[in-house]
Structures are given as C-alpha cells and as structure tokens.
Z-matrix of the N, CA and C atoms (Angstrom, degrees):
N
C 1 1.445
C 2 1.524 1 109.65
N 3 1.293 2 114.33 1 152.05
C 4 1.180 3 118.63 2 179.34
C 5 1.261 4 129.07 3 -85.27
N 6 1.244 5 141.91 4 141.10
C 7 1.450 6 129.24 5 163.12
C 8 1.436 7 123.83 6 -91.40
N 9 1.487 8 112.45 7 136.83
C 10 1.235 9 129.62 8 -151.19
C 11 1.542 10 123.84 9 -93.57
N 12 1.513 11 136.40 10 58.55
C 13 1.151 12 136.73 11 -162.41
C 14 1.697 13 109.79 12 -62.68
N 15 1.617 14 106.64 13 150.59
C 16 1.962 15 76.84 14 169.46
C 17 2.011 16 81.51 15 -145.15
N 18 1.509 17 105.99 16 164.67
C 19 1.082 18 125.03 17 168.59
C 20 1.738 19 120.69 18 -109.91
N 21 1.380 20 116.25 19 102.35
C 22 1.823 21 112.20 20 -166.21
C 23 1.194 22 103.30 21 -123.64
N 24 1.151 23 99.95 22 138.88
C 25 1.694 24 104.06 23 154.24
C 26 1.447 25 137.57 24 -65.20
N 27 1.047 26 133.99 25 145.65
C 28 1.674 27 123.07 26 176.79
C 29 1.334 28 113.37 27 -162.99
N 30 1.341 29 117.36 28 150.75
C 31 1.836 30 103.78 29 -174.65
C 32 1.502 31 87.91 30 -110.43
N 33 1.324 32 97.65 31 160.22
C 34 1.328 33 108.89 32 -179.45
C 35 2.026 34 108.87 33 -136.35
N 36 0.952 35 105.96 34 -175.11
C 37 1.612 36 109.27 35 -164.22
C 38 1.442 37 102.12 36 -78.19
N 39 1.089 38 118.98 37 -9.56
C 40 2.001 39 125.13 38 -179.76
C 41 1.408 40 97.12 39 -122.42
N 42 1.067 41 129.57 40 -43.69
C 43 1.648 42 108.11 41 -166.67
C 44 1.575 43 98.46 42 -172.01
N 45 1.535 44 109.91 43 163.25
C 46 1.725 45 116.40 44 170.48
C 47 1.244 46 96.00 45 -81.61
N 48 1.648 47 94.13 46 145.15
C 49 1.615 48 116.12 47 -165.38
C 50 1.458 49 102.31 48 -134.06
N 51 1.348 50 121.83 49 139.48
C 52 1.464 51 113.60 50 168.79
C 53 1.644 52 105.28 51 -107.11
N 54 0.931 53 130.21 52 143.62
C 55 1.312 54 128.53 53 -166.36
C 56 1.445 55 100.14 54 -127.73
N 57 1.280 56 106.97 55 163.53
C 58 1.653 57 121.81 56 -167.18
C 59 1.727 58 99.84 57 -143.27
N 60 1.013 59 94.99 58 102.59
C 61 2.016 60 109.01 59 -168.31
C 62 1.606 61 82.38 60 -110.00
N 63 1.893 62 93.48 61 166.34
C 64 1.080 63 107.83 62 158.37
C 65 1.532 64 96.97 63 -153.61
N 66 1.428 65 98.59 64 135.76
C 67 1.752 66 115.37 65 -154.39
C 68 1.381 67 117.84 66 43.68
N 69 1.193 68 135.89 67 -74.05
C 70 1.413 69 131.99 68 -174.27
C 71 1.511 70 107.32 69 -149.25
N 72 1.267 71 133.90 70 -4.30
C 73 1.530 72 145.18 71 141.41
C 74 1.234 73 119.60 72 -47.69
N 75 1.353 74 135.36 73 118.57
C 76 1.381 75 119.96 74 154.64
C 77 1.402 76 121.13 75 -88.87
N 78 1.365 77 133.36 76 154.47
C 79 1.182 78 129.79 77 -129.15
C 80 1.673 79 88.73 78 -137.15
N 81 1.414 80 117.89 79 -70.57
C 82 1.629 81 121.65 80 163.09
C 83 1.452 82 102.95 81 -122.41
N 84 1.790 83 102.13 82 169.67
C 85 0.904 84 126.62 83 147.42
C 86 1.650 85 130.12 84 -116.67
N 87 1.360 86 108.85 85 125.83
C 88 1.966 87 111.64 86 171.80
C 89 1.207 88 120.30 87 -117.48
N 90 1.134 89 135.68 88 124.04
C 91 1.446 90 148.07 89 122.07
C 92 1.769 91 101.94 90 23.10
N 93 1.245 92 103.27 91 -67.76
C 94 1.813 93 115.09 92 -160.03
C 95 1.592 94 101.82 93 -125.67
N 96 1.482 95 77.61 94 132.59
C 97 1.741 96 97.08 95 -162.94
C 98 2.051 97 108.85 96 -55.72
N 99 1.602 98 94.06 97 -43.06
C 100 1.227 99 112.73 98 162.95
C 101 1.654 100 126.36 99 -43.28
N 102 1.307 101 128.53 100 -20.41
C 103 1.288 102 139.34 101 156.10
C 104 1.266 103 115.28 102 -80.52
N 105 1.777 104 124.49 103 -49.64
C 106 1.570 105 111.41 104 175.17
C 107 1.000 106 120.60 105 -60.79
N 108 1.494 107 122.47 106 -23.38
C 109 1.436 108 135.18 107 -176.56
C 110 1.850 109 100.02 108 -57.48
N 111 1.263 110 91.00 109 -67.52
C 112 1.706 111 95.24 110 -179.66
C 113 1.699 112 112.48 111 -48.73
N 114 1.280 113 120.83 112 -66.77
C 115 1.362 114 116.40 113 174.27
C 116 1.231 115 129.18 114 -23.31
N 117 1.752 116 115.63 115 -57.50
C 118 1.547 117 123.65 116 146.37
C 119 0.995 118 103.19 117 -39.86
N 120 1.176 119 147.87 118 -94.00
C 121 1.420 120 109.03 119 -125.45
C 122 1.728 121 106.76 120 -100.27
N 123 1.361 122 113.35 121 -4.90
C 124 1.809 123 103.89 122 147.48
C 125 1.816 124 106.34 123 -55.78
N 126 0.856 125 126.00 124 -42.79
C 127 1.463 126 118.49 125 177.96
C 128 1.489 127 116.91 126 -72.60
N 129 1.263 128 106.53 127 -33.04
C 130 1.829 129 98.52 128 174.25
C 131 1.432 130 112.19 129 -52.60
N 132 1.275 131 92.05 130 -71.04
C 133 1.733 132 138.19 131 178.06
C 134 2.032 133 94.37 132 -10.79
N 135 1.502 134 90.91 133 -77.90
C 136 1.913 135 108.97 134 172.51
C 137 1.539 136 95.43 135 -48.42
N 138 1.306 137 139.28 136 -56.85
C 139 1.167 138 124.63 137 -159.52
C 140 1.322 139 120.39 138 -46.39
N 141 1.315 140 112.17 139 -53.65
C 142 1.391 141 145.42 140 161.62
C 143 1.799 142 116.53 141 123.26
N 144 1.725 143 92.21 142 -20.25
C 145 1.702 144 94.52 143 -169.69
C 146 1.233 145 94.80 144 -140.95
N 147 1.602 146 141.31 145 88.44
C 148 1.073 147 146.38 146 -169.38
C 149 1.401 148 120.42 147 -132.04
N 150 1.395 149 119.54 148 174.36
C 151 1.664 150 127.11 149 -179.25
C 152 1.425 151 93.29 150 -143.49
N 153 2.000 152 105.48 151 111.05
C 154 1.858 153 88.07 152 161.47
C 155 1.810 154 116.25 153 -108.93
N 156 0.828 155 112.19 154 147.85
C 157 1.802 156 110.87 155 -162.87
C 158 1.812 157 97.00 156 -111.91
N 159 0.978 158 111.43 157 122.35
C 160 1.453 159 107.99 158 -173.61
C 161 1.756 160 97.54 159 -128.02
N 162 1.894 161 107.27 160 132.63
C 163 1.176 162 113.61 161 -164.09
C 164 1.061 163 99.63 162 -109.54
N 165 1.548 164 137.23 163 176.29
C 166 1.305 165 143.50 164 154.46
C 167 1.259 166 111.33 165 -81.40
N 168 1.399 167 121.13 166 177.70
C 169 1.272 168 111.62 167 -174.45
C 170 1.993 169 105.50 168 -100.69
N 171 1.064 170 117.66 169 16.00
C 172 1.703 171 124.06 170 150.05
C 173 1.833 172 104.08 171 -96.57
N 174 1.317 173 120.66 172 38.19
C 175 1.754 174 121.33 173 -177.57
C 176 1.519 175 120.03 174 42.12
N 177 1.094 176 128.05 175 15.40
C 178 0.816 177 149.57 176 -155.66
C 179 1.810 178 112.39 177 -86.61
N 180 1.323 179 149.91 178 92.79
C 181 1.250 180 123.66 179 -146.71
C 182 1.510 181 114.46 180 -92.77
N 183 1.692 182 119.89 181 117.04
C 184 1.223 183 127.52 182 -175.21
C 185 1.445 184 119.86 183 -80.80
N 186 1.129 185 110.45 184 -25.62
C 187 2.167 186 98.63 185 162.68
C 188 1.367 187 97.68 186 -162.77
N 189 1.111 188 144.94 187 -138.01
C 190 1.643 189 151.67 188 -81.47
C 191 1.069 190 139.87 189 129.46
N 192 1.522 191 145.31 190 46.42
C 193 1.148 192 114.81 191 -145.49
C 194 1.949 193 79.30 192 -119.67
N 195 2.087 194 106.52 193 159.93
C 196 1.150 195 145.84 194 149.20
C 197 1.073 196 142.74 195 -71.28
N 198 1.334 197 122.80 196 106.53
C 199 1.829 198 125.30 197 -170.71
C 200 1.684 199 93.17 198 -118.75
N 201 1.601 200 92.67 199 145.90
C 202 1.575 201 100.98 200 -172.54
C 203 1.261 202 115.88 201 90.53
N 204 1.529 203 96.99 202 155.06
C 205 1.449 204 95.14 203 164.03
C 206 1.773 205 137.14 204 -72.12
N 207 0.525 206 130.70 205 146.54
C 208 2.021 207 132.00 206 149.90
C 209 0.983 208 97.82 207 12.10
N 210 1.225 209 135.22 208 149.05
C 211 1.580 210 137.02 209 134.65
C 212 1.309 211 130.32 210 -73.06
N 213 1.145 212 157.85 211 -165.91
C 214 1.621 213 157.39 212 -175.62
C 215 2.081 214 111.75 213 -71.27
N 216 1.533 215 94.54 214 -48.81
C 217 1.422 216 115.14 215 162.20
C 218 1.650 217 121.54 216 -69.14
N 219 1.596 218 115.01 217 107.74
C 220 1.086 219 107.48 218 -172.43
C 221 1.570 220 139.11 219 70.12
N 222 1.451 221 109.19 220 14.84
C 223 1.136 222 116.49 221 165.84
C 224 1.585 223 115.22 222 -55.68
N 225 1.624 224 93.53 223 161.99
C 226 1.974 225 106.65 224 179.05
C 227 1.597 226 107.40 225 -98.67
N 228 1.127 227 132.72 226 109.04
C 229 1.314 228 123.81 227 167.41
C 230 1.487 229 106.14 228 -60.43
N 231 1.456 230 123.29 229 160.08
C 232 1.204 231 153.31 230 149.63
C 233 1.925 232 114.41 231 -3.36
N 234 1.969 233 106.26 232 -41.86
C 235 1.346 234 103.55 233 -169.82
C 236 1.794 235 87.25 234 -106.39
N 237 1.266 236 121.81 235 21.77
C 238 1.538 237 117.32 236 176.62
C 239 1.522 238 111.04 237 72.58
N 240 1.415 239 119.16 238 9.05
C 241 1.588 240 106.12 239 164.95
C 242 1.511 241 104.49 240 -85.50
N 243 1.379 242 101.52 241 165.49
C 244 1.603 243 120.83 242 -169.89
C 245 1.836 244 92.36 243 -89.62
N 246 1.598 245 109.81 244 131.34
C 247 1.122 246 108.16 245 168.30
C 248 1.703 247 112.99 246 -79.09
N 249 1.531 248 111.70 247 -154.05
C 250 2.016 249 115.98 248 156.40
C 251 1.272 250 79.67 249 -169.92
C-alpha cells in the first residue's frame, strides 16, 4: 500500500500556510507553496512507495504525482507493456 502525502492550503491566525501532512499529521509548514511541494516529494521519494496530492489554494486538487515502483497489479515491464 501506498503512503499518502498531501500538500493544502490553510490560513492560520499569523499567516497562510501551506502544509505538507501525511494522512492526518502535519509534517511542515511553508510560507510558499513551492517549498511544500519540494518537502513532499523529498518525503515521498525516502518513503519509497508514495502518493503526493497537491491542492490549490480553493482545495481543489491540481496533480498527482507517484514514488516507487508499480505494484504486482498492473505493473510496466521493461518494453512498457502493462503486465496482470
């Protein structure tokens, strides 16, 4: 199974914060969305088998990205066909 990083927006009582949770932990907080971005995926990256979900700041989810390989289901062999 994968582990689930996410990148959100949130205001807080001093300043807008983008935060970098994983499942329901938050992990950091940045200033610039462009830094949580990085944090994710230095943290996927180490995880080894991850999902980071990065939102806009209307929650809105702007992409997706994959750390690790494939799982057993649907893996890519070597010439890019889909195994089962």
């Amino acid at each position: 199974m994968r582990s689930s990083f996410s990148v959100v927006f949130r205001f807080s009582p001093d300043s807008l914060t983008w935060l970098v949770s994983r499942d329901e932990t938050v992990l950091s907080r940045h200033c610039r969305k462009r830094d949580a971005v990085r944090e994710a995926a230095r943290l996927a990256r180490a995880d080894g088998h991850a999902v980071v979900r990065v939102e806009r700041m209307d929650g809105t989810v702007q992409c997706r990205h994959r750390y690790g390989r494939p799982g057993p289901s649907g893996s890519v062999s070597a010439n890019g066909s889909e195994q089962r």
